[in-house]
N, C-alpha and C positions, 0 to 999 in steps of 0.2 A: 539246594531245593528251592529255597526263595530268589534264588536268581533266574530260574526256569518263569518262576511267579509272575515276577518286574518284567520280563522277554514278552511272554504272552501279552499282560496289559497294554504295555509298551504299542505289540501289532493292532492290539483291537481296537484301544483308543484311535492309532492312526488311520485306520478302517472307518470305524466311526466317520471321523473328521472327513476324508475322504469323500462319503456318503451324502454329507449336508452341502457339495461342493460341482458347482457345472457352470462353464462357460462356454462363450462363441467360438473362440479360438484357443488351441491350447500354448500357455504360454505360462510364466514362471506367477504369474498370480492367481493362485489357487482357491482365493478367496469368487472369484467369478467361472472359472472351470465351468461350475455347472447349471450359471445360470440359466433363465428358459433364450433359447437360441429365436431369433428372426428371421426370416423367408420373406422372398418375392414370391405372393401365388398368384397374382394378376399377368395375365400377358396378352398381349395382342400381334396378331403377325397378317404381313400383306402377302399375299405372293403372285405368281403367273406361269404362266404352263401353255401347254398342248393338253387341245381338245381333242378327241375321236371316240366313233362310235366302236372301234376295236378294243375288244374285252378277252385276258385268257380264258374266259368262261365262253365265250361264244361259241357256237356250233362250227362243222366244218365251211358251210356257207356264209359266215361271217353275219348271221344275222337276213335282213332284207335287203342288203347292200353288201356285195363282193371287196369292194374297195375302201379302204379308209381312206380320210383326207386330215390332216392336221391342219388342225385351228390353231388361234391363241386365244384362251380364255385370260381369268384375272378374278382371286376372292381375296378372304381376309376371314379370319376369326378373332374373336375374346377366348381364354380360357383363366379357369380357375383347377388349380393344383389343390387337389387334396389329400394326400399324402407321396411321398416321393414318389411310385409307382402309375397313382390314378391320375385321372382330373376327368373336369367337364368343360368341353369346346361347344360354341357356338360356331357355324363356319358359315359362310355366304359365296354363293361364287354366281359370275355373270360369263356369258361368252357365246361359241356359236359351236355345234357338233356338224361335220360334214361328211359324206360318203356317196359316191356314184358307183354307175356298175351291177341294176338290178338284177337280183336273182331270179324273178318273174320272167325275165329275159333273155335268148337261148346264147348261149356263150361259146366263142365269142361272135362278138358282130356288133356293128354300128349303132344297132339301134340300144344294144347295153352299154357302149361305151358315151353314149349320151346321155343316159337317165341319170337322176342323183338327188340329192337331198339336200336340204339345210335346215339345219334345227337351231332357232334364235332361242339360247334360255335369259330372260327377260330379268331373273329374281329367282333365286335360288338361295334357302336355309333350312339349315340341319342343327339338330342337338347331336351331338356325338360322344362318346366314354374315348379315352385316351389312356391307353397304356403303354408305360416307359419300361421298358427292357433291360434294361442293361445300367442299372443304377447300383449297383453292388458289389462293385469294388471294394478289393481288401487294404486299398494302399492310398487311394485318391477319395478325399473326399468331394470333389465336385468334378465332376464325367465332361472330358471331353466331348467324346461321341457318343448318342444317347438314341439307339433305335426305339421305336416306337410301333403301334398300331393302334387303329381308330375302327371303331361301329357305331353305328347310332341310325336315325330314323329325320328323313326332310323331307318337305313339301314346297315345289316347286312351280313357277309360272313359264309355259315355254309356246316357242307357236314352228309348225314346219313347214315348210315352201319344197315343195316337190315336182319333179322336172322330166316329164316322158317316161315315167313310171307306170304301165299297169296296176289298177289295184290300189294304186295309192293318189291322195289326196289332198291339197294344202289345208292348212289348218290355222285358224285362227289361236291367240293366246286362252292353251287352257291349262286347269290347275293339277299337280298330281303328285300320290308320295312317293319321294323313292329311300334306298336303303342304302345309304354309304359304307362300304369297306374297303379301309386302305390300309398302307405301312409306307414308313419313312425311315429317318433317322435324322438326327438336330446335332450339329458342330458349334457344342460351345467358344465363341471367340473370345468372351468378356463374360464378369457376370452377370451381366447384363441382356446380354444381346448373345443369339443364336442364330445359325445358317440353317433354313429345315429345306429338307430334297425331301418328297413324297410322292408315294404313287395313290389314287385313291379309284375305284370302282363304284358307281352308282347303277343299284339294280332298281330301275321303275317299274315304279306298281302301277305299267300300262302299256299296251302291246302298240302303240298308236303313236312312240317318242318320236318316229323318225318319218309321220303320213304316210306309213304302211304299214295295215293291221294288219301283223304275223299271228302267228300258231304262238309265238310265246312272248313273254312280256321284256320289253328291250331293255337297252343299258351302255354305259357308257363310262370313258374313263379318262381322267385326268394330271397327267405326271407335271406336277411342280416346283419350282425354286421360291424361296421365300428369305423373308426375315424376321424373327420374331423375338420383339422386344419387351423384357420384363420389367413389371411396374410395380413400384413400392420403395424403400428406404435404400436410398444412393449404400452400397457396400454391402451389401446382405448379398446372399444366394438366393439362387432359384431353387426352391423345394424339387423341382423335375428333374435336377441336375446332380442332388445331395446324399452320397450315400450314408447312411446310418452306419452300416456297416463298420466304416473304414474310420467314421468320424467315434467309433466306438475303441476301436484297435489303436490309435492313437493317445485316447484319451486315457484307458487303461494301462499303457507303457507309460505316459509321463506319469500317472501315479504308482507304479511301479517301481519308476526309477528313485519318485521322492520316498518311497516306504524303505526302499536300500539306504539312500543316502538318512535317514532318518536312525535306521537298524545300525549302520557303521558307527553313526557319533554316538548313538548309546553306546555300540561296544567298545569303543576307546575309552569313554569315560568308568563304563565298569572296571575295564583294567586299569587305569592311571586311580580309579579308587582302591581298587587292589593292590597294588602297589603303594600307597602312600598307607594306608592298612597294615601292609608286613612291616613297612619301614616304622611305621609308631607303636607297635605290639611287640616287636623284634626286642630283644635284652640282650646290646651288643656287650656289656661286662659281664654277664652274668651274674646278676646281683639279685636277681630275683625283680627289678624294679623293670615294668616297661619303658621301651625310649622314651616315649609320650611323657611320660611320668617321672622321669628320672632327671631329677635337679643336681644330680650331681655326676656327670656319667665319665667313664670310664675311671669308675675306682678298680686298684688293684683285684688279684683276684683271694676269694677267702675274706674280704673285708666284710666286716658284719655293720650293715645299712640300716637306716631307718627306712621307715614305708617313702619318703621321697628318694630314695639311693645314695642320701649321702651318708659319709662312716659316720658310727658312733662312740663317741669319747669316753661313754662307759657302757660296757653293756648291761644290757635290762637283767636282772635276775631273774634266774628261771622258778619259778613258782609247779611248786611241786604236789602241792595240796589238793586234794580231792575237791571238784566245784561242781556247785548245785545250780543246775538248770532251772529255772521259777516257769512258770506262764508265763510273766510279766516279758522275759529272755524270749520266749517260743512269740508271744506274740510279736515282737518287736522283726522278729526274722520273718514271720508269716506276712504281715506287712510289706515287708521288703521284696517277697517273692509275689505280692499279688499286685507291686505296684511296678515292676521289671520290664521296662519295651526297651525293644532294640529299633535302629532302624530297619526297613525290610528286605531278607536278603544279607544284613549284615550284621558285625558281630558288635556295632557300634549305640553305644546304649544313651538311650537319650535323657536328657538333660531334666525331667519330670520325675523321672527315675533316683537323682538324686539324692532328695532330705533323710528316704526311706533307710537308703543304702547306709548314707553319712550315719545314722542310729546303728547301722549293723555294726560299722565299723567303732564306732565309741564303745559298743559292749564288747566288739572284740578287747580292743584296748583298756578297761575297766578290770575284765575279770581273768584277761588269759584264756578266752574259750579257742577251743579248735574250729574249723568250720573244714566242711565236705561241700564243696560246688557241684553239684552232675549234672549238664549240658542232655536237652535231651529236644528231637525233633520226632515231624512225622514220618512218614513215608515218601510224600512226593520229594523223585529226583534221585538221584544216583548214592549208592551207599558212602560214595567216600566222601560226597560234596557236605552228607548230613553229618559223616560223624566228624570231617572238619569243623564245620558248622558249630557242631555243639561245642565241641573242642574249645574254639576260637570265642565263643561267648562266655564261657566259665570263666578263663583266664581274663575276658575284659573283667569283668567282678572282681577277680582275685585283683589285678590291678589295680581296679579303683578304690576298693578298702585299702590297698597294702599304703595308696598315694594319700589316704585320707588317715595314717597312724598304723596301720595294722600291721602285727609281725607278718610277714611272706612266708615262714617258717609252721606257722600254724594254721595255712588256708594249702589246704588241696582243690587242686582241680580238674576234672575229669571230663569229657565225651563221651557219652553213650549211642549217640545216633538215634534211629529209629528202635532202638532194639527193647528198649522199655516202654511202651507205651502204657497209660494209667484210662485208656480211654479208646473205640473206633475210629481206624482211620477212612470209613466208610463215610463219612459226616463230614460236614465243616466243622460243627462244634467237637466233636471227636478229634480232630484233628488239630483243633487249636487249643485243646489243654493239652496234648501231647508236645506241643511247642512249650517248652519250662526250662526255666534253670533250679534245681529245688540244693535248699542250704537245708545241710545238718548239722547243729554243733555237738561237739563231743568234749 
């Protein structure tokens, strides 16, 4: 029963312990496990790309212009990471948008293949949300590959030079918002340092991008290569790159592993206590004396012992006379049973327990009384474990009076198990007067 007791405590304690326990990395020092972890959320990145005014959003006519032309623009943002999934980007970008080939213009024929456009963007900035996709790995805590997507909202300085165009017009540098939406994906090399490949779409809020006011408001797009370096404490991770997840699945199997190897050496040591238990309780001569106790062991068999097992040179005369139990007797045992701890879980009676006992045993040896030991537990745990149990705590008693003077002859001892209770085992305190050894003398 009480070894069920010590198991439990045993798990919850290490649980506990477990709980008050977090580190950066999981490693055999458990004392840091769970301390609070460190991020890079600072980053900045450069990049360069192709400009065009070709958008999969565009119309079949491509806009005011039939043809794209690829440019090379060139930005850079700041971002801050605020949780592994989100952040916020600042982004910048400078370059030229180009396209010939008016649709004003009857197609084909010379005079369209000479029209065109250029759009100088002068100063271009956006606030934008960023979100990281693919951060949720069950197995890697910091993501190689890490797709993304961007929205936000910029205002821009641009001017356009327009070229045998009907309809359209050059334009000096004017100001206007437009609406970025892209998607990429970022190639952790280092923890430090990432590859970002992006595609982004800017939708303006003005029909006039390209010096020719269309029917709808124009737009433009930008596929980029980049580098983007995280800033903050040399060895730390990128919060953008760090799955929880995985860094959670880890860290719950090495404490896993230490609650096994934790649960094993308790059970070793239960049983090497078990065992060195049968071996000192065991009465290899049969002499009524335990090993523990027996200062003289392996007497013949039939030889009549004192309470340490060794023979005696005369035996005790049997006293046959009727004896009177006083109070003064009852108290002296009542004492003895209210002052009884074992250790828990075993049959091993502790050492406080003593001066009580050492009285019971003098009155035994004074007047010849009998004594009745009966072992008795509660309910929790298996029938047989209790009425071992109680079994095994009687006979310590008998033991210890027999090794402190007591005939072995005049003390019984018995097991009862659960099966008398004086009390609910629905309680604690129920349950714990039903744990007793109670002595009767007769």
């Amino acid at each position: 029963m009480n070894s069920k007791i010590t198991k439990s405590a045993l798990i919850l304690s290490l649980v506990g312990l477990s709980g008050s326990l977090f580190a950066q990395d999981i490693n055999s020092d458990t004392t840091k496990r769970f301390d609070k972890k460190d991020f890079r959320t600072w980053s900045i990145g450069l990049n360069g790309g192709m400009l065009t005014h070709y958008t999969p959003f565009n119309n079949r006519a491509n806009g005011d212009f039939a043809t794209p032309q690829e440019s090379w623009g060139y930005g850079g943002y700041i971002k801050k990471q605020i949780v592994p999934g989100f952040g916020i980007q600042a982004d910048f970008l400078a370059g030229k948008v180009k396209g010939f080939r008016s649709n004003a213009l009857p197609s084909p024929s010379a005079a369209q293949d000479n029209s065109s456009f250029e759009t100088r963007i002068d100063w271009s900035a956006a606030l934008s949300a960023n979100f990281t996709v693919a951060n949720l790995s069950l197995n890697q805590k910091r993501n190689i590959l890490s797709p993304y997507l961007t929205a936000g909202a910029g205002y821009m300085s641009s001017s356009a030079n327009v070229t045998n165009t009907p309809g359209g017009a050059s334009t000096g540098y004017t100001e206007n918002w437009f609406v970025p939406v892209g998607a990429g994906f970022k190639l952790g090399v280092s923890k430090g340092v990432n590859i970002d490949l992006g595609y982004t779409v800017s939708f303006m809020k003005d029909n006039n991008f390209d010096g020719v006011a269309g029917a709808a408001n124009d737009r433009f797009s930008y596929a980029h290569a980049g580098v983007e370096i995280a800033l903050g404490k040399k060895g730390t991770s990128q919060l953008q790159n760090f799955s929880p997840i995985a860094a959670i699945r880890e860290e719950s199997a090495a404490e896993s592993a230490e609650l096994r190897r934790a649960l094993s050496t308790s059970e070793q040591n239960r049983l090497r206590d078990q065992e060195q238990y049968a071996k000192d309780m065991g009465d290899d001569d049969m002499d009524g004396v335990a090993n523990k106790f027996d200062k003289c062991p392996g007497t013949p068999a039939n030889t009549v012992v004192d309470g340490a097992g060794c023979p005696l040179k005369t035996p005790k005369p049997v006293v046959t006379e009727k004896v009177i139990i006083t109070e003064a007797d009852r108290k002296v045992v009542g004492e003895a049973i209210s002052n009884l701890e074992f250790d828990l879980g075993k049959a091993t009676i502790k050492a406080k327990s003593y001066p009580t006992l050492n009285r019971v045993a003098a009155l035994l040896v004074e007047k010849n009384f009998s004594l009745k030991l009966a072992g008795h537990t509660d309910n929790t745990g298996s029938m047989a474990l209790n009425l071992r149990l109680s079994k095994d705590r009687a006979e310590a008693v008998k033991a210890y009076l027999v090794s402190q003077g007591a005939n072995p002859s005049t003390i019984e001892a018995t097991g009862y198990g659960p099966n008398q209770p004086i009390a609910t085992n629905k309680t604690a305190a129920g349950r714990q007067q039903n744990r007793r050894v109670e002595f009767s003398l007769f």
